[in-house]
C-alpha angles and dihedrals in degrees: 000000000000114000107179113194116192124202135162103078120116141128114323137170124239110279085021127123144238137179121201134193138208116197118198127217154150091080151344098342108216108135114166097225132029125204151185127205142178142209121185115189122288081008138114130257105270128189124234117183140324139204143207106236096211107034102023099229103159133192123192134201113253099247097058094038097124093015111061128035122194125215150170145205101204094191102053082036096234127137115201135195116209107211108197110169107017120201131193090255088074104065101121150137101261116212122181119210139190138213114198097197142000098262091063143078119220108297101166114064118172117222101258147256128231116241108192115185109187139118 
């Protein structure tokens, strides 16, 4: 099994930054695409960025491109999301995921970390 385990989020103040991490564990960690995701309350599920776990392509959602970079450490099988000017909007629930091939759709999701943007 996969078990994904994010950390990092916390209070910030508007402009401020944040940088969350996802650690990987349970086995041989070599999925085929990272991501990261977030929820705010009475919202939808959004994505936020992905990233390919061998080459490093990344693609980002248009509301975070500028602001959020997404990067991994495939040998310590952690993903990270780099928040730079943070804005209200973002406050969020983050959840990493994690799918293992390309036939597949995200099947490992962490549990979540609050991200709370607010002066």
């Amino acid at each position: 099994q996969v078990q994904l385990v994010e950390s990092g989020g916390g209070l910030v103040q508007p402009g401020g930054s944040l940088r969350l991490s996802c650690a990987a564990s349970g086995r041989t960690f070599s999925p085929y695409v990272m991501a990261w995701f977030r929820q705010a309350p009475g919202k939808e599920r959004e994505f936020v960025a992905r990233i390919m776990w061998s080459g490093g392509l990344t693609y980002y959602a248009d509301s975070v491109k500028g602001r959020f970079t997404i990067s991994k450490d495939n040998a310590n099988n952690t993903l990270y999301l780099q928040m730079n000017s943070l804005k209200p909007e973002d406050t969020a629930v983050y959840y990493c995921a994690a799918k293992l091939t390309v036939f597949y759709d995200y099947g490992y999701w962490g549990q979540g970390t609050q991200v709370t943007v607010s002066s």
